[in-house]
C-alpha positions in Angstrom: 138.9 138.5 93.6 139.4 140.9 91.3 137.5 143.6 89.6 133.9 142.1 89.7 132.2 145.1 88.1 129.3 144.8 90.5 126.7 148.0 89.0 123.1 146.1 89.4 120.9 147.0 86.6 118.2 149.0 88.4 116.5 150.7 85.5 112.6 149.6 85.7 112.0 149.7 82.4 115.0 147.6 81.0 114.2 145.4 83.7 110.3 144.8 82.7 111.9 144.4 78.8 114.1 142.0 79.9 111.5 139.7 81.6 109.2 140.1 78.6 111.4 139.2 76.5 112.8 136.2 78.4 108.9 135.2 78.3 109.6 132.5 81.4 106.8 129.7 81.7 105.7 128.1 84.7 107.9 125.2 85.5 111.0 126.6 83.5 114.4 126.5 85.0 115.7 129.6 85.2 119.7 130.5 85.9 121.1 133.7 86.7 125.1 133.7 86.7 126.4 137.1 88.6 122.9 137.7 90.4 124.9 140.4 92.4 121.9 142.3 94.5 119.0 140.1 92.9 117.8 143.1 90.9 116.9 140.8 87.5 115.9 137.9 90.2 113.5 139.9 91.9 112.0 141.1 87.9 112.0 137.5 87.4 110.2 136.5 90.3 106.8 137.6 89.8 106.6 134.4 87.0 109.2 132.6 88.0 108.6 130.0 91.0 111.4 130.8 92.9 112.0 126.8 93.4 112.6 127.0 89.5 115.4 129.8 90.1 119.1 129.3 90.6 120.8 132.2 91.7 124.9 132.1 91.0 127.0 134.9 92.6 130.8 134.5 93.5 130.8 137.5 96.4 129.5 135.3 99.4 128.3 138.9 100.6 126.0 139.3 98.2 125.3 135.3 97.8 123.9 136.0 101.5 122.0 138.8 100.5 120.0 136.4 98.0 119.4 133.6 100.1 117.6 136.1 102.7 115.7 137.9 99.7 114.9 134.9 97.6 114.2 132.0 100.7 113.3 129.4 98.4 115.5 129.9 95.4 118.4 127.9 95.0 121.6 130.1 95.6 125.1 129.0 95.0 127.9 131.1 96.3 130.6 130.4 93.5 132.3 130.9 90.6 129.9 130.6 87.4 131.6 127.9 85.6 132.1 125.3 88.5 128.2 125.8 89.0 127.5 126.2 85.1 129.0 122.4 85.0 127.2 120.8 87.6 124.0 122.3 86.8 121.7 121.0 84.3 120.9 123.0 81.1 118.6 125.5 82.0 115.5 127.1 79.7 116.0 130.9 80.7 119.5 131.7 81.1 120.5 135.2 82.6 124.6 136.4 82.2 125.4 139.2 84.6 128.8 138.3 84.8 131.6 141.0 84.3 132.4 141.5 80.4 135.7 139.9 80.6 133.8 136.5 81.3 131.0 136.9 79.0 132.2 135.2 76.4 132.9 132.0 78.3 130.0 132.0 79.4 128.4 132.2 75.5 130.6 129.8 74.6 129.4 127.6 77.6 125.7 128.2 76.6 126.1 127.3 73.4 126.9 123.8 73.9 123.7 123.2 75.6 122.2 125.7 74.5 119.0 127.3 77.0 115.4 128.3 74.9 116.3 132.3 75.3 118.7 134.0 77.4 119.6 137.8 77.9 122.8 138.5 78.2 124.7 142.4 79.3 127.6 143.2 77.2 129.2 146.4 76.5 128.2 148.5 74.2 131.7 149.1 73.0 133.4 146.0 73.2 130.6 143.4 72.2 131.5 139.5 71.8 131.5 137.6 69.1 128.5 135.0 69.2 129.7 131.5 69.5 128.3 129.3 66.6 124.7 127.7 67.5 123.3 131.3 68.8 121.9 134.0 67.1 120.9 137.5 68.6 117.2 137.9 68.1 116.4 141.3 70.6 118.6 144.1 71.7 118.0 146.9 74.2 120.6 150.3 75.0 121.8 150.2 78.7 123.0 153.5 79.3 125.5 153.9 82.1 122.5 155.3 84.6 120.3 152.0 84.0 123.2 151.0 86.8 123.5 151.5 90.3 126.1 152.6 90.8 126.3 154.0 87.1 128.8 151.8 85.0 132.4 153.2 83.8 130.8 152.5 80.0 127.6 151.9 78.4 126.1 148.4 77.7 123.2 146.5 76.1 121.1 143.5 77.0 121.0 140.9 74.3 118.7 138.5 73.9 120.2 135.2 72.1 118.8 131.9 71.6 119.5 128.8 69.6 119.5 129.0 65.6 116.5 127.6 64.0 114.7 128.6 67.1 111.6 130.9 66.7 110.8 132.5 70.0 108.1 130.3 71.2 111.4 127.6 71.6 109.5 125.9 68.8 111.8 125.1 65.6 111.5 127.2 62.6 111.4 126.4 59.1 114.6 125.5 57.3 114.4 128.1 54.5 
């Protein structure tokens, strides 16, 4: 399978950050691609219904793991992009996926693009953002915020579409 760079985010405090700033509402579908151990899942779940969470993980290991932590949640054990197209477009989006995917999976976003979604990059080898998304919120992940600790240090970015204020309301043309 390759390297799948599995180092949950564990950090309580980036964790609480990320939710806030996600902001999910009740009856918002919410996808996670590369939930890995569930640690963003289980942040999300105290608003999220977990009937409105889809939880993609390629290691069927780990897929397992989910479906006995998160019962009710919908959990596909598969690669992001077969799922990503058969899904339909959610409101929250979480990207866990290793870096060398993340900006597929941007690009993917972007075309139907979700209200908000927080996405973990490196810190030194950030992607570009595809046309259609602008980065409104960033947070510092230092290697630690990982279990285990991360070869290199990252950040969560939260992105949503342009001309979007973060109430998912359009702003003003200016």
């Amino acid at each position: 399978m390759g390297d799948l760079e599995q180092h949950f985010l564990t950090d309580p405090e980036a964790l609480a950050w990320i939710v806030a700033e996600l902001d999910p509402r009740p009856g918002e579908r919410v996808v996670e691609l590369g939930a890995g151990a569930g640690t963003i899942a289980l942040a999300l779940s105290r608003t999220v219904a977990p009937a409105d969470l889809t939880l993609v993980e390629l290691d069927a290991r780990l897929a397992a793991g989910l479906r006995a932590r998160f019962a009710t949640a919908r959990v596909l054990a598969e690669d992001w992009l077969m799922a990503w197209r058969r899904l339909p477009p959610p409101d929250v989006l979480v990207v866990s996926l290793p870096r060398a995917l993340v900006p597929a999976a941007l690009a993917a976003a972007a075309d139907g693009p979700p209200r908000v979604a927080v996405v973990a990059v490196a810190a030194d080898d950030p992607p570009r953002l595809p046309s259609g998304l602008v980065l409104t919120a960033t947070r510092p992940l230092p290697r630690r915020s990982f279990e285990p600790p991360q070869p290199f240090d990252g950040a969560a970015w939260i992105v949503r579409p342009a001309g979007l204020g973060p109430d998912g309301r359009r702003t003003a043309a200016r």
